[in-house]
Backbone of each chain as nested JSON, in Angstrom:
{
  "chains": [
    {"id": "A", "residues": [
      {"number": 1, "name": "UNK", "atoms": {"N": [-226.752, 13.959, -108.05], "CA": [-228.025, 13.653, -107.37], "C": [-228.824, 14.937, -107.159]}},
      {"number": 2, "name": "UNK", "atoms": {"N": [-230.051, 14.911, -107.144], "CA": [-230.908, 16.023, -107.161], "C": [-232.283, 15.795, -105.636]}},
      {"number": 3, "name": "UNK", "atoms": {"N": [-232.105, 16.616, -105.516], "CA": [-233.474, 16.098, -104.403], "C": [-234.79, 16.805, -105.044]}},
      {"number": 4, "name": "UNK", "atoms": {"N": [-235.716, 15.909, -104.908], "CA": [-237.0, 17.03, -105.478], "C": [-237.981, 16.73, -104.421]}},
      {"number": 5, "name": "UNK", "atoms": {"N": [-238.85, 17.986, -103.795], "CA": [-239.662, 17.673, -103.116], "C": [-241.06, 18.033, -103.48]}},
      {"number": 6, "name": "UNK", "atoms": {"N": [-242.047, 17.332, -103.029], "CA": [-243.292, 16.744, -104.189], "C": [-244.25, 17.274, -102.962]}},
      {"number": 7, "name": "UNK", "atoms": {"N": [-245.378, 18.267, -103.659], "CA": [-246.22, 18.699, -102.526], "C": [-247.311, 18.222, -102.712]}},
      {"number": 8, "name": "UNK", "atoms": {"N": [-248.483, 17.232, -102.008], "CA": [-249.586, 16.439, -102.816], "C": [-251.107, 17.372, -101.931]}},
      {"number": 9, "name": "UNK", "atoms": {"N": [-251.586, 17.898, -102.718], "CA": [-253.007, 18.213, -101.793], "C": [-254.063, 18.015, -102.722]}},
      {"number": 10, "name": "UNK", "atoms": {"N": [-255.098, 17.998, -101.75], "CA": [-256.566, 17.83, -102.292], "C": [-256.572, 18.817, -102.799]}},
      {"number": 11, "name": "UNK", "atoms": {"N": [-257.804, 18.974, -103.765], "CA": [-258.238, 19.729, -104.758], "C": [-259.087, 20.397, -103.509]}},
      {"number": 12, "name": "UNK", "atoms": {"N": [-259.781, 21.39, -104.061], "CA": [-260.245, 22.628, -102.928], "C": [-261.918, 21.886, -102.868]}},
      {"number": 13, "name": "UNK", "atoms": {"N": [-262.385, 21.144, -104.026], "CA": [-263.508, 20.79, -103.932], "C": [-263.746, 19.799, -103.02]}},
      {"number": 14, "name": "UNK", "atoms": {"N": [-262.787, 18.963, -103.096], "CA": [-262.8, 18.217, -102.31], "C": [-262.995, 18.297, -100.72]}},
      {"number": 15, "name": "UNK", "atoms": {"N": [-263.585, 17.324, -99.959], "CA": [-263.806, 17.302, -98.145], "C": [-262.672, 16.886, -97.754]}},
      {"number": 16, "name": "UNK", "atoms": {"N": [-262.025, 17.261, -96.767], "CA": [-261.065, 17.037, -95.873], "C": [-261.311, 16.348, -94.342]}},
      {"number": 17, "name": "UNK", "atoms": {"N": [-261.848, 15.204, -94.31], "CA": [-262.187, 14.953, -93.108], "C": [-260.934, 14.925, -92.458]}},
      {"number": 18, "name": "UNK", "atoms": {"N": [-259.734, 14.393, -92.415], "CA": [-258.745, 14.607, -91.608], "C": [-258.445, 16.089, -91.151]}},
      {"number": 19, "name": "UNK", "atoms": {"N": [-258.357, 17.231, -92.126], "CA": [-258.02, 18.532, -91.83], "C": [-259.374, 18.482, -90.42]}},
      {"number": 20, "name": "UNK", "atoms": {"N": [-260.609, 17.91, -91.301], "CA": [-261.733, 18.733, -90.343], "C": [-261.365, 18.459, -89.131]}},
      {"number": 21, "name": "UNK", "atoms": {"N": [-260.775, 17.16, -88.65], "CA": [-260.895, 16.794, -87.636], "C": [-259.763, 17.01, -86.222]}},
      {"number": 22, "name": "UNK", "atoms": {"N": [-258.493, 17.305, -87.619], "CA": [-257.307, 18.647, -86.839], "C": [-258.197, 19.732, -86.274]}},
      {"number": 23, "name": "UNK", "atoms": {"N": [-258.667, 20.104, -87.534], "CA": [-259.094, 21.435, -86.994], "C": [-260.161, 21.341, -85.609]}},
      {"number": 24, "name": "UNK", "atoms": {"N": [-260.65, 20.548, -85.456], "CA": [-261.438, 20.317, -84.071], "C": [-260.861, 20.416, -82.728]}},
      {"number": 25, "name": "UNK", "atoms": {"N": [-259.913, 19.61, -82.698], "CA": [-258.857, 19.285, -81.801], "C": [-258.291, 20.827, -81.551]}},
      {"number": 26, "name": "UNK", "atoms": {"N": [-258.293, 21.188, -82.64], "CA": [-257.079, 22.774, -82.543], "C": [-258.221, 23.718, -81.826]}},
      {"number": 27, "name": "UNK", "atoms": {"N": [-259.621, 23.81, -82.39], "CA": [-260.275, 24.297, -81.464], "C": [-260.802, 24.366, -80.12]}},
      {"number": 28, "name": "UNK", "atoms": {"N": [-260.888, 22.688, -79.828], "CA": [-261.123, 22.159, -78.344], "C": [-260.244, 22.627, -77.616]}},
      {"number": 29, "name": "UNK", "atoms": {"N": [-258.624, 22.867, -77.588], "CA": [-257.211, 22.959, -77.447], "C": [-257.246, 24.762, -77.491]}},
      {"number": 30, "name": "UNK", "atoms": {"N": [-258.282, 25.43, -77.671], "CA": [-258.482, 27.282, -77.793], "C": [-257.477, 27.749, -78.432]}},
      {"number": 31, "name": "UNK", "atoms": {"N": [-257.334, 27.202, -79.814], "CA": [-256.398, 28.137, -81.273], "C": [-257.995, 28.343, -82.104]}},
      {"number": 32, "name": "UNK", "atoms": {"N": [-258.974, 29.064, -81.721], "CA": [-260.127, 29.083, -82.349], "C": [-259.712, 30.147, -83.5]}},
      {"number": 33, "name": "UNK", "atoms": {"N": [-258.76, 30.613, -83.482], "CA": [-258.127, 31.368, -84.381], "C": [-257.661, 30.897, -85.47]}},
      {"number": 34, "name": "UNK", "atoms": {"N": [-257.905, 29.111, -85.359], "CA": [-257.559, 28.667, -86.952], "C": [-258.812, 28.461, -87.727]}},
      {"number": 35, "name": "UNK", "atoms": {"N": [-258.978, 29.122, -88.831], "CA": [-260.226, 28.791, -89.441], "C": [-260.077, 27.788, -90.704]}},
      {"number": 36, "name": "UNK", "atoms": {"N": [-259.124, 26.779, -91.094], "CA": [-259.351, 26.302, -92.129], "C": [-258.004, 25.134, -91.701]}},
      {"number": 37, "name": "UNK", "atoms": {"N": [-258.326, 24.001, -91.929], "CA": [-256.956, 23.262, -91.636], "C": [-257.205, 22.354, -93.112]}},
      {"number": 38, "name": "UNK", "atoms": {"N": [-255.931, 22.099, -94.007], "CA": [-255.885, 21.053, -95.275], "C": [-254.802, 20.36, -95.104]}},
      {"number": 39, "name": "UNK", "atoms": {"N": [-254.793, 19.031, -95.658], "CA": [-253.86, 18.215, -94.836], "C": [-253.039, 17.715, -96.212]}},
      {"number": 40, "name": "UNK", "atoms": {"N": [-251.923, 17.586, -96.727], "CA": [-251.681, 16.458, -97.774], "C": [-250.719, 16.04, -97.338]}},
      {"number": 41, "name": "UNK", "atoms": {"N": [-249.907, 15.808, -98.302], "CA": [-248.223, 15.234, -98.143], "C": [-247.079, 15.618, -98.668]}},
      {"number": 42, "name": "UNK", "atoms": {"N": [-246.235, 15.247, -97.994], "CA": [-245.23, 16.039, -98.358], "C": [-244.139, 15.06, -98.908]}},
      {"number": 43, "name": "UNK", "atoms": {"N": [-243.484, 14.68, -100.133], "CA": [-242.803, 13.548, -100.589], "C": [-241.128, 14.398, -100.907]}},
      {"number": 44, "name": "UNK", "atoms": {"N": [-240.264, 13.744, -100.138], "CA": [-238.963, 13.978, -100.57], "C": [-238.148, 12.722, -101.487]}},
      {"number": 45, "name": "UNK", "atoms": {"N": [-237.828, 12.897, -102.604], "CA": [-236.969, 11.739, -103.462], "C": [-235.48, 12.837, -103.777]}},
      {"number": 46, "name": "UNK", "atoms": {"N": [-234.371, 11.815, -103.288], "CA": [-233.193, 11.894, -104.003], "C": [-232.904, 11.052, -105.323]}},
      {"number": 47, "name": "UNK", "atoms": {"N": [-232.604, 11.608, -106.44], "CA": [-232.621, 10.678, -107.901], "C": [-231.807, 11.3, -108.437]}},
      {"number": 48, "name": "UNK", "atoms": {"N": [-231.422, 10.629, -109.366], "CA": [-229.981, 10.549, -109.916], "C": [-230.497, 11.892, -111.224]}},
      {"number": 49, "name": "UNK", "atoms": {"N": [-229.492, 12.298, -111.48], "CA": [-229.848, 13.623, -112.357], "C": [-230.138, 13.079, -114.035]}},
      {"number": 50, "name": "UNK", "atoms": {"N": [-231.326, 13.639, -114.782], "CA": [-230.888, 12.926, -115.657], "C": [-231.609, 14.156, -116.925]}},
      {"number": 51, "name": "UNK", "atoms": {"N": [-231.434, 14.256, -118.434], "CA": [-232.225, 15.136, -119.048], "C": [-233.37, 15.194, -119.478]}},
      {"number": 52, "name": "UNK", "atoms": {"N": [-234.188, 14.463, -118.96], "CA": [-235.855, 14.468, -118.835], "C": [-236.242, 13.877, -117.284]}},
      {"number": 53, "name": "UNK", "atoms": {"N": [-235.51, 14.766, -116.534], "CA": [-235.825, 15.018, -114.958], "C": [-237.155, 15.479, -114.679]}},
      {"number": 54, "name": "UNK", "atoms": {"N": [-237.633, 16.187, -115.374], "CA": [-239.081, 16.657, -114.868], "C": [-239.945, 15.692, -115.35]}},
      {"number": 55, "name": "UNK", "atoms": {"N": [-240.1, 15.656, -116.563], "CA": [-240.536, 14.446, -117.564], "C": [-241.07, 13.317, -115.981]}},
      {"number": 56, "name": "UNK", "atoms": {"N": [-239.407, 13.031, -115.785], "CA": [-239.687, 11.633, -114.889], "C": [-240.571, 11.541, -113.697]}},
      {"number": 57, "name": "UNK", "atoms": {"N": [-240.551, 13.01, -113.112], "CA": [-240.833, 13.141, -111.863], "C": [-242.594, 13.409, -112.416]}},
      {"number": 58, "name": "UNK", "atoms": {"N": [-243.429, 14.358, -113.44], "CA": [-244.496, 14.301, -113.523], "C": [-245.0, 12.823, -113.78]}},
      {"number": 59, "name": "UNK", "atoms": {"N": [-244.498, 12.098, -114.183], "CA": [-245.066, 10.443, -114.63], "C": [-245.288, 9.953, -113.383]}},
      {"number": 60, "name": "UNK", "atoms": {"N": [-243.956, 9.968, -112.407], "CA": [-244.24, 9.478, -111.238], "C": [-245.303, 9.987, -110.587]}},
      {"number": 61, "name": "UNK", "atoms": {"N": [-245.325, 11.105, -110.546], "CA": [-246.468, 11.877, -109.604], "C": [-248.296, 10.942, -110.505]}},
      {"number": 62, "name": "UNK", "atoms": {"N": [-248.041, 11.478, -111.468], "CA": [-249.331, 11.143, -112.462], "C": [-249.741, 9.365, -111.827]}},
      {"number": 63, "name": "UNK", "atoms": {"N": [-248.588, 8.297, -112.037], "CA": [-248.919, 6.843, -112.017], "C": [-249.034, 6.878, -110.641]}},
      {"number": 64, "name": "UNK", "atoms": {"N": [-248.326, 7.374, -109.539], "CA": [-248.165, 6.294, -108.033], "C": [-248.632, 7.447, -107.282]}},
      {"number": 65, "name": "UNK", "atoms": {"N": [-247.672, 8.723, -107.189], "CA": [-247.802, 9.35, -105.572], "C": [-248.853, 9.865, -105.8]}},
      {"number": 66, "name": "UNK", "atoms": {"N": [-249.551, 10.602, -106.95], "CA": [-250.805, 11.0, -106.197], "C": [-251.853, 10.188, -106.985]}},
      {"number": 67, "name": "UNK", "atoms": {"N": [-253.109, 10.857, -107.008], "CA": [-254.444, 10.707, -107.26], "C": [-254.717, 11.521, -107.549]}},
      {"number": 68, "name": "UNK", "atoms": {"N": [-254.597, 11.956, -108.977], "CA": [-255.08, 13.122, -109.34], "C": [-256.678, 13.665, -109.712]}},
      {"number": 69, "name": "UNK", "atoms": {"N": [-257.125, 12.272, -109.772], "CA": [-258.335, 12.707, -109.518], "C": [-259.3, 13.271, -108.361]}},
      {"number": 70, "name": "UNK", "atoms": {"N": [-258.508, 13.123, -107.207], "CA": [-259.199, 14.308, -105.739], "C": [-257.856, 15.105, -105.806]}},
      {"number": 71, "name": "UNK", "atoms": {"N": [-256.451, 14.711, -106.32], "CA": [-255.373, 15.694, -105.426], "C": [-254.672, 16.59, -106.674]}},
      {"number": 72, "name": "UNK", "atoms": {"N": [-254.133, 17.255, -106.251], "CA": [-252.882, 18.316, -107.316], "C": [-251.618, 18.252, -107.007]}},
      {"number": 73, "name": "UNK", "atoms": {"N": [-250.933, 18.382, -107.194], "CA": [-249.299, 17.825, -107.25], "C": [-248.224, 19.004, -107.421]}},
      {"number": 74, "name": "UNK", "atoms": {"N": [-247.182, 19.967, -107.111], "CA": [-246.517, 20.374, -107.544], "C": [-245.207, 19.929, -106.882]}},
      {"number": 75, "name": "UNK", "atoms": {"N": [-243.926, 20.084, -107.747], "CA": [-242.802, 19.483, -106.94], "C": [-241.733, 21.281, -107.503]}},
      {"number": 76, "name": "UNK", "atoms": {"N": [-240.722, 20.866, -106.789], "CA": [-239.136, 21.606, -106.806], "C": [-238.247, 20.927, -106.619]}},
      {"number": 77, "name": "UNK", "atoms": {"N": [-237.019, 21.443, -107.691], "CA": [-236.016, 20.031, -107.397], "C": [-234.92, 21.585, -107.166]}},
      {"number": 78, "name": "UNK", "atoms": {"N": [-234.383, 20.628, -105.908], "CA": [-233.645, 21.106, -105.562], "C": [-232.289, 21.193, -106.364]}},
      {"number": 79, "name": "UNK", "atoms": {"N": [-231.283, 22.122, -106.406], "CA": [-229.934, 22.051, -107.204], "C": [-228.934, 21.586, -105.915]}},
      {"number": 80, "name": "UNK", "atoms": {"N": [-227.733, 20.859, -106.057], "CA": [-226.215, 20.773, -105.284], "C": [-226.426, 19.359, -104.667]}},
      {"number": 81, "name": "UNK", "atoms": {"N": [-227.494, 18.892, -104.785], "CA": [-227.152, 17.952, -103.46], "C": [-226.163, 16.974, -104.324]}},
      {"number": 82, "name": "UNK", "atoms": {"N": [-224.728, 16.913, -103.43], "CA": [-223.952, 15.983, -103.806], "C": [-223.818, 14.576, -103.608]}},
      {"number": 83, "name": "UNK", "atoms": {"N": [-223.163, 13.994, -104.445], "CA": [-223.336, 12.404, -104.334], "C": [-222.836, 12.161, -102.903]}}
    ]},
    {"id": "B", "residues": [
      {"number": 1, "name": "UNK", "atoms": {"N": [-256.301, 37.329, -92.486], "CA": [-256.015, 35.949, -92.314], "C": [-254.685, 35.684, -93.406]}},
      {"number": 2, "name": "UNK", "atoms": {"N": [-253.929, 34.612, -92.577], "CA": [-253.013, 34.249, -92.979], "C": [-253.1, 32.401, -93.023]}},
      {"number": 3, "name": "UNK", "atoms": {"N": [-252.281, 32.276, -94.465], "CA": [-252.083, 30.998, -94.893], "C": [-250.803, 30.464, -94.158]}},
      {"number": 4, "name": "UNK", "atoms": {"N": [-250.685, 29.543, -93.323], "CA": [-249.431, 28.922, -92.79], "C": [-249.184, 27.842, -93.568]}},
      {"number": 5, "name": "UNK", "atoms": {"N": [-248.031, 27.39, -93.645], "CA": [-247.812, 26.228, -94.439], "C": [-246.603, 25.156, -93.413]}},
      {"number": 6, "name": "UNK", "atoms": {"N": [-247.019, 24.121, -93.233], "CA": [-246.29, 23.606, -92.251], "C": [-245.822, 22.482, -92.401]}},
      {"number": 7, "name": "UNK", "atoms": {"N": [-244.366, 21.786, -92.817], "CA": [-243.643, 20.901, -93.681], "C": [-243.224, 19.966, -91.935]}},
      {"number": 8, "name": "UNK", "atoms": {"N": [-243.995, 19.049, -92.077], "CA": [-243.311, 17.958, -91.061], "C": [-242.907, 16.676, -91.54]}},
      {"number": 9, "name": "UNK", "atoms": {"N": [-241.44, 16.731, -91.176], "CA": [-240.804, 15.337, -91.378], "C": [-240.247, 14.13, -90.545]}},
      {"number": 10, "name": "UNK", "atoms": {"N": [-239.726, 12.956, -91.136], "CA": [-239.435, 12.578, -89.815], "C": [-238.017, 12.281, -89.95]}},
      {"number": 11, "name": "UNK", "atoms": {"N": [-237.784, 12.047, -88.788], "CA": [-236.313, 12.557, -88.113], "C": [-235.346, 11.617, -89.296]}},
      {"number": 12, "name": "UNK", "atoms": {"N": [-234.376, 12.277, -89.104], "CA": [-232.818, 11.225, -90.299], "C": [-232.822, 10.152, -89.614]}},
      {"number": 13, "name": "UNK", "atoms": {"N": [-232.673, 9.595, -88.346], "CA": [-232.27, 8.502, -87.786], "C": [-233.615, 7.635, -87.783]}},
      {"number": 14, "name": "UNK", "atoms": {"N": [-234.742, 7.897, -88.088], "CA": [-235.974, 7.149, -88.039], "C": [-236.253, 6.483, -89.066]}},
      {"number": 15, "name": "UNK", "atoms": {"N": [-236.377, 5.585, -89.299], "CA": [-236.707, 4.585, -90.094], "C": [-237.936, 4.753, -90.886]}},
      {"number": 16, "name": "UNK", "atoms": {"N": [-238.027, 5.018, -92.635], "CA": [-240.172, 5.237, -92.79], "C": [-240.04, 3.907, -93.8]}},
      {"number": 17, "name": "UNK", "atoms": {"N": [-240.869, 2.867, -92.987], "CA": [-241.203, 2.194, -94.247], "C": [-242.055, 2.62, -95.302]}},
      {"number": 18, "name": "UNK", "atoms": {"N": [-242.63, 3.511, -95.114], "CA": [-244.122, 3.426, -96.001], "C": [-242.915, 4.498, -97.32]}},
      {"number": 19, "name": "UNK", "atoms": {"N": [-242.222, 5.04, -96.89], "CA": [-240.985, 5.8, -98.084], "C": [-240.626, 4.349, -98.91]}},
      {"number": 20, "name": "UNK", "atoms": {"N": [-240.112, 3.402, -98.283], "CA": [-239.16, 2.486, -98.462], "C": [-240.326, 1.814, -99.653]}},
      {"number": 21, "name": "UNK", "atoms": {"N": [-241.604, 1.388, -99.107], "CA": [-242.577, 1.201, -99.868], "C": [-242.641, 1.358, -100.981]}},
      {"number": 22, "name": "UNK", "atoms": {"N": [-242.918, 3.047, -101.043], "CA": [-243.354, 4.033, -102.266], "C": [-242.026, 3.488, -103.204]}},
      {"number": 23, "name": "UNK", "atoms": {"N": [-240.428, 3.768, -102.684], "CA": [-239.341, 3.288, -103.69], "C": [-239.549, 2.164, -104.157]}},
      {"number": 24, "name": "UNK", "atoms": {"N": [-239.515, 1.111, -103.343], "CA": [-239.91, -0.209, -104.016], "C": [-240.795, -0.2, -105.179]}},
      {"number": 25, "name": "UNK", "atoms": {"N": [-241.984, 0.401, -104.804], "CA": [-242.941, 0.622, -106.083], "C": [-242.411, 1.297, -107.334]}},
      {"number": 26, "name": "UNK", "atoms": {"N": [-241.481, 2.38, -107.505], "CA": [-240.949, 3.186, -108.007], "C": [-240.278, 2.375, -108.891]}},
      {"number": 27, "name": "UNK", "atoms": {"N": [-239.267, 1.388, -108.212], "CA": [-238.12, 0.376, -108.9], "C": [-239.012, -0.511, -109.877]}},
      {"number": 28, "name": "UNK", "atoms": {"N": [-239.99, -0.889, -109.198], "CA": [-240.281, -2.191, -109.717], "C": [-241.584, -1.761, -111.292]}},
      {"number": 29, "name": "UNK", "atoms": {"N": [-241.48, 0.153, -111.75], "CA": [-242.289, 0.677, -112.424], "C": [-240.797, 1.2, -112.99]}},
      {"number": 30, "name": "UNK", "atoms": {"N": [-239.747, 0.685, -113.201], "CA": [-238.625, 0.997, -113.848], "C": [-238.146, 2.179, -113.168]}},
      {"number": 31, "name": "UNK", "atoms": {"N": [-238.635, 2.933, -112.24], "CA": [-237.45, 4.313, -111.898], "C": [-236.718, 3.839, -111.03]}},
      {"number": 32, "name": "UNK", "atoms": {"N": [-235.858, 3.458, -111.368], "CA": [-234.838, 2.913, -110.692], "C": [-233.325, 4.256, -110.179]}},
      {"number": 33, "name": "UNK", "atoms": {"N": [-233.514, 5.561, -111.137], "CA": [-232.911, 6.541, -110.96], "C": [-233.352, 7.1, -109.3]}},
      {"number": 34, "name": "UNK", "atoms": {"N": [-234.214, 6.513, -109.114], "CA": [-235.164, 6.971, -107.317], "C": [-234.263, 6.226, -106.278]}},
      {"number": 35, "name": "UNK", "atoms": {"N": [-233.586, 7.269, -105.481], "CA": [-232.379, 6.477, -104.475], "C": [-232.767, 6.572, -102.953]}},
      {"number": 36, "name": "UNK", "atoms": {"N": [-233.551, 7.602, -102.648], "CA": [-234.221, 7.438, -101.541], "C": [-235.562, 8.136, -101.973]}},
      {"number": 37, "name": "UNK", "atoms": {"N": [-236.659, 7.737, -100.763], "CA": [-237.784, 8.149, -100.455], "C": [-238.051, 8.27, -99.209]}},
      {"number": 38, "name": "UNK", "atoms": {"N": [-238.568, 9.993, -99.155], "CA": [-239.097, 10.008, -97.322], "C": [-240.557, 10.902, -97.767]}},
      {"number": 39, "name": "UNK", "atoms": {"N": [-241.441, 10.337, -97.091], "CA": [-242.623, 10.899, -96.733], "C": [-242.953, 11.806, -95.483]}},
      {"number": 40, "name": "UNK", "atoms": {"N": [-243.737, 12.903, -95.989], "CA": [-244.219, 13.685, -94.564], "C": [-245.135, 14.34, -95.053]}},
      {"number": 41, "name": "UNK", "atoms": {"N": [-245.951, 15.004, -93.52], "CA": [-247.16, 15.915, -93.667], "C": [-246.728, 17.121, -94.444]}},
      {"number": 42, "name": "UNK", "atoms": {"N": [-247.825, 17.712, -95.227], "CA": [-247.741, 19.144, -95.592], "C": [-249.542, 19.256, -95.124]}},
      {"number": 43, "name": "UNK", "atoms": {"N": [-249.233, 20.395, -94.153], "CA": [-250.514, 21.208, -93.717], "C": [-250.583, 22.39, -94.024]}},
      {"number": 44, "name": "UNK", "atoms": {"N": [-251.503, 22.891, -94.085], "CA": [-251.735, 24.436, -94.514], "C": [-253.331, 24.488, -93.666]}},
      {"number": 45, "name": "UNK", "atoms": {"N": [-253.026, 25.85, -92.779], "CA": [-253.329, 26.588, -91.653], "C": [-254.095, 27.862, -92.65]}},
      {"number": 46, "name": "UNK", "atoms": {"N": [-255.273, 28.183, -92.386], "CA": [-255.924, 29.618, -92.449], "C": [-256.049, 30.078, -90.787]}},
      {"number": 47, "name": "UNK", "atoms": {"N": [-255.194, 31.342, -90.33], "CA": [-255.355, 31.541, -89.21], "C": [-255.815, 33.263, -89.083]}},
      {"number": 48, "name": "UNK", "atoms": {"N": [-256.565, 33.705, -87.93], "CA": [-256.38, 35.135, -88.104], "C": [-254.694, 35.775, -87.574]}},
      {"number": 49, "name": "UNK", "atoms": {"N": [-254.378, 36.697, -87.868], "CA": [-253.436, 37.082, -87.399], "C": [-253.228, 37.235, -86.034]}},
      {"number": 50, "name": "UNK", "atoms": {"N": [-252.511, 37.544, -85.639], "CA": [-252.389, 37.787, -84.586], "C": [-251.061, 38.448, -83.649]}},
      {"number": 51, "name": "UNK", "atoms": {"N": [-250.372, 39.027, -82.732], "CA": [-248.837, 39.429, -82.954], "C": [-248.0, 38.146, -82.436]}},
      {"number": 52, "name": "UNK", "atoms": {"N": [-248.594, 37.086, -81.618], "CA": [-247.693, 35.923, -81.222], "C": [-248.036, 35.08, -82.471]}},
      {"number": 53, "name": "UNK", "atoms": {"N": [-248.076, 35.01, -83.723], "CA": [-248.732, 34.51, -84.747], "C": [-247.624, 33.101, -84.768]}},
      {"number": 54, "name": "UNK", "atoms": {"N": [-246.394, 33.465, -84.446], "CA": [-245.219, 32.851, -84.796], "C": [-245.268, 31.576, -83.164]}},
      {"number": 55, "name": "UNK", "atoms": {"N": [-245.583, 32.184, -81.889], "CA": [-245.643, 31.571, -81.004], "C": [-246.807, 30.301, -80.861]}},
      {"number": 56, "name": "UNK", "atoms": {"N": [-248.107, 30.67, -81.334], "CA": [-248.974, 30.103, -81.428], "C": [-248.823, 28.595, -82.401]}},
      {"number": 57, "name": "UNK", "atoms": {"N": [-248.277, 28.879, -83.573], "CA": [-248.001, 28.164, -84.791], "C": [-246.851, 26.638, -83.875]}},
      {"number": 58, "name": "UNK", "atoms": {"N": [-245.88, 27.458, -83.431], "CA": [-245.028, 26.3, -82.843], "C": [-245.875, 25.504, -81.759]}},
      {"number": 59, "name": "UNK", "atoms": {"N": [-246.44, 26.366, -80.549], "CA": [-247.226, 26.008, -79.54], "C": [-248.229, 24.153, -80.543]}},
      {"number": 60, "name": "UNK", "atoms": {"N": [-249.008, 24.872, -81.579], "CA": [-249.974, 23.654, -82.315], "C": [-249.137, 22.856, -82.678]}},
      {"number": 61, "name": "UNK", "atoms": {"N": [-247.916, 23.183, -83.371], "CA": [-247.093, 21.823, -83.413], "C": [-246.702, 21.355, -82.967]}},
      {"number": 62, "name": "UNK", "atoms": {"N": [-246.098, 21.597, -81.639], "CA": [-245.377, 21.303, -80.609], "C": [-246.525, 19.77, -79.745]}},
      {"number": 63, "name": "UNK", "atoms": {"N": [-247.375, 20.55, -79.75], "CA": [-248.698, 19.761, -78.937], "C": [-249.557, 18.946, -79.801]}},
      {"number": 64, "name": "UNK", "atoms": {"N": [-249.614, 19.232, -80.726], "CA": [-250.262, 18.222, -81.631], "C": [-250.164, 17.79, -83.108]}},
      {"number": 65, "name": "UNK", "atoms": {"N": [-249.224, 19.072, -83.702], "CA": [-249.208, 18.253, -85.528], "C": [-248.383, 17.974, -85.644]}},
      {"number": 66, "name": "UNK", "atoms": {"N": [-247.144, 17.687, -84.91], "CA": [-245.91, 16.414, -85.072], "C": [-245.784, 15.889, -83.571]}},
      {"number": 67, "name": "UNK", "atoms": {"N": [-244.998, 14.935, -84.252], "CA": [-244.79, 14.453, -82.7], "C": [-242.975, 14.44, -82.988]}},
      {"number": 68, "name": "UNK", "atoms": {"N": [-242.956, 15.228, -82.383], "CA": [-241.616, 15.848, -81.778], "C": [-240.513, 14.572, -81.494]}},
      {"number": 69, "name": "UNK", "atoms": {"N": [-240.926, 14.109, -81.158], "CA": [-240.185, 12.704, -80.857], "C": [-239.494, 12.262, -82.153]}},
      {"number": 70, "name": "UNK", "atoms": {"N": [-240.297, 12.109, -82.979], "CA": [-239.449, 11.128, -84.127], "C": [-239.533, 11.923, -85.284]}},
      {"number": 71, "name": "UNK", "atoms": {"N": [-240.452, 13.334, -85.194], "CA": [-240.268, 14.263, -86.493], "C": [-240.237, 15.572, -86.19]}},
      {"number": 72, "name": "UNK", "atoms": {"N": [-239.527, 16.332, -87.342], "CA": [-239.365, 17.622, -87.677], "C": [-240.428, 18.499, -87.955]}},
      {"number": 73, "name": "UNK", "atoms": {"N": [-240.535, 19.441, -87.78], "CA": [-241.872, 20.736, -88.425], "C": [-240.958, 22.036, -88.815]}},
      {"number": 74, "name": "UNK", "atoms": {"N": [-241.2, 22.315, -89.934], "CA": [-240.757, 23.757, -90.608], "C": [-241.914, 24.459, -91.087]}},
      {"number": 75, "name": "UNK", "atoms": {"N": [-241.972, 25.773, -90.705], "CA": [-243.606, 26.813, -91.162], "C": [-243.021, 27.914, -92.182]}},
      {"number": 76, "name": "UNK", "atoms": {"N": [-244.391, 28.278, -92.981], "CA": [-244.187, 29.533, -93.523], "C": [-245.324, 30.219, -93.508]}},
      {"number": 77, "name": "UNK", "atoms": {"N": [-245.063, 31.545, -93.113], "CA": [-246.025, 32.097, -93.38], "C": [-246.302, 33.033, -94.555]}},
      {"number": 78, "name": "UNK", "atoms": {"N": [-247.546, 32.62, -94.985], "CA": [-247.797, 33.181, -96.425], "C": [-248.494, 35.005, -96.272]}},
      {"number": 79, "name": "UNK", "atoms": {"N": [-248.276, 36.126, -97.019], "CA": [-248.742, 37.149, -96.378], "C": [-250.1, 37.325, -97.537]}},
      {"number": 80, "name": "UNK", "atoms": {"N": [-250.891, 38.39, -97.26], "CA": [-251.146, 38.647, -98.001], "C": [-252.828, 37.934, -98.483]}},
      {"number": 81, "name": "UNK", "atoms": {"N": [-253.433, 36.939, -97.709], "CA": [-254.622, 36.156, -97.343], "C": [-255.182, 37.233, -97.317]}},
      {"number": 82, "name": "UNK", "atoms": {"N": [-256.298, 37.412, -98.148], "CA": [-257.51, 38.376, -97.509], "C": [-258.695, 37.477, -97.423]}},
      {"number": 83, "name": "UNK", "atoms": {"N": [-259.16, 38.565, -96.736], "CA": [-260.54, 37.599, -95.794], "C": [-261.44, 37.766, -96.928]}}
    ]}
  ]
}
């Protein structure tokens, strides 16, 4: 078994109304010291090991977890995790 | 300025449907090699520095970008941000 964890964010062009609206809160709250908040997701999958592991995991990313048309995608698969 | 990067999850004993979801979808698009799924925030912070840089960071999560209760937060700080 392999764990891979999948990092999903907006593209930089893109608006972030959720970040914007962290970031408001963080200012109302006096961290005026944050100047930029971006928000995405963070996806953990355990999957069975196989020899077109990456293969599998860019398809997935490409068809379901993200949207690549506002977001970008990079993952790491972790090595050891045992059955 | 520094890039924070801030991985919140939710707890092992907590239940995510919206993971359980995403697998279902996964299975039923043939990856059936997909044995679990957990979802979480990934944020990323532009902050100025500062020397409690490390205190401050927990303080915002602590109080507002997880909720402590049912999830985890892990940070990094990225060096090397120029303004």
């Amino acid at each position: 078994m392999k764990k891979v964890k999948i990092y999903i964010t907006l593209r930089e062009s893109v608006l972030d109304p959720q970040g914007q609206a962290v970031m408001d809160s963080l200012h109302n709250m006096s961290y005026e010291d944050v100047k930029d908040v971006r928000i995405g997701k963070y996806i953990e999958l355990e999957m069975e090991d196989s020899k077109n592991l990456t293969n599998r995991i860019e398809e997935m990313c490409e068809k379901l977890l993200a949207n690549t048309v506002i977001e970008n995608y990079r993952y790491e698969i972790e090595e050891g995790v045992t059955q």
